[in-house]
N, C-alpha and C positions, 0 to 999 in steps of 0.2 A: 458259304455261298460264293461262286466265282463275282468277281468283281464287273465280267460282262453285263452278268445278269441285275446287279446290284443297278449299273450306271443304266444301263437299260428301263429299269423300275423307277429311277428317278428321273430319267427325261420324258417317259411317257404319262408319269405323274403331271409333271409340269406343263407338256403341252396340252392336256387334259383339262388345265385348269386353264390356261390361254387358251382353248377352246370356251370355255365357260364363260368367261370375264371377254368375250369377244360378241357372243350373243350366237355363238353356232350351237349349242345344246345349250337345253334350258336347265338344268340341273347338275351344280357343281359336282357334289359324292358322285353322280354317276357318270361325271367327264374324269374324274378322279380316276376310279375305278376302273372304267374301261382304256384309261392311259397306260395305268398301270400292267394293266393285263397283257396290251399290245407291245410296249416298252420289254415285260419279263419274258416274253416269247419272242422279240427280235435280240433280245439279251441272249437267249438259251441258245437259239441260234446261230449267234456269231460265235460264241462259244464254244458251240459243236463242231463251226467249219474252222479254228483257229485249232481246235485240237488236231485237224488231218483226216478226222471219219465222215465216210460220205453219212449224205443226211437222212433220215428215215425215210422209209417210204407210204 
């Protein structure tokens, strides 16, 4: 797994959960979750434009 994607899945984890513990969604697993998901897709991303190929369309 690129390391993009990796640090990606962990800051989106975390602000997910500082979403949670802040009182902006009421359900930690699913501030979790959806951290995660937003995190490993600006992960794949940066990824994709540091390799040099344009982005999908």
């Amino acid at each position: 797994m690129s390391p993009f994607i990796t640090r990606g899945l962990l800051m989106g984890s975390s602000l997910g959960v500082f979403a949670a513990l802040s009182g902006l969604v009421d359900n930690m697993a699913r501030a979790f979750i959806l951290g995660m998901i937003a995190g490993g897709l600006a992960g794949f991303t940066l990824a994709r434009l540091r390799r040099g190929r344009p982005p999908l369309d």
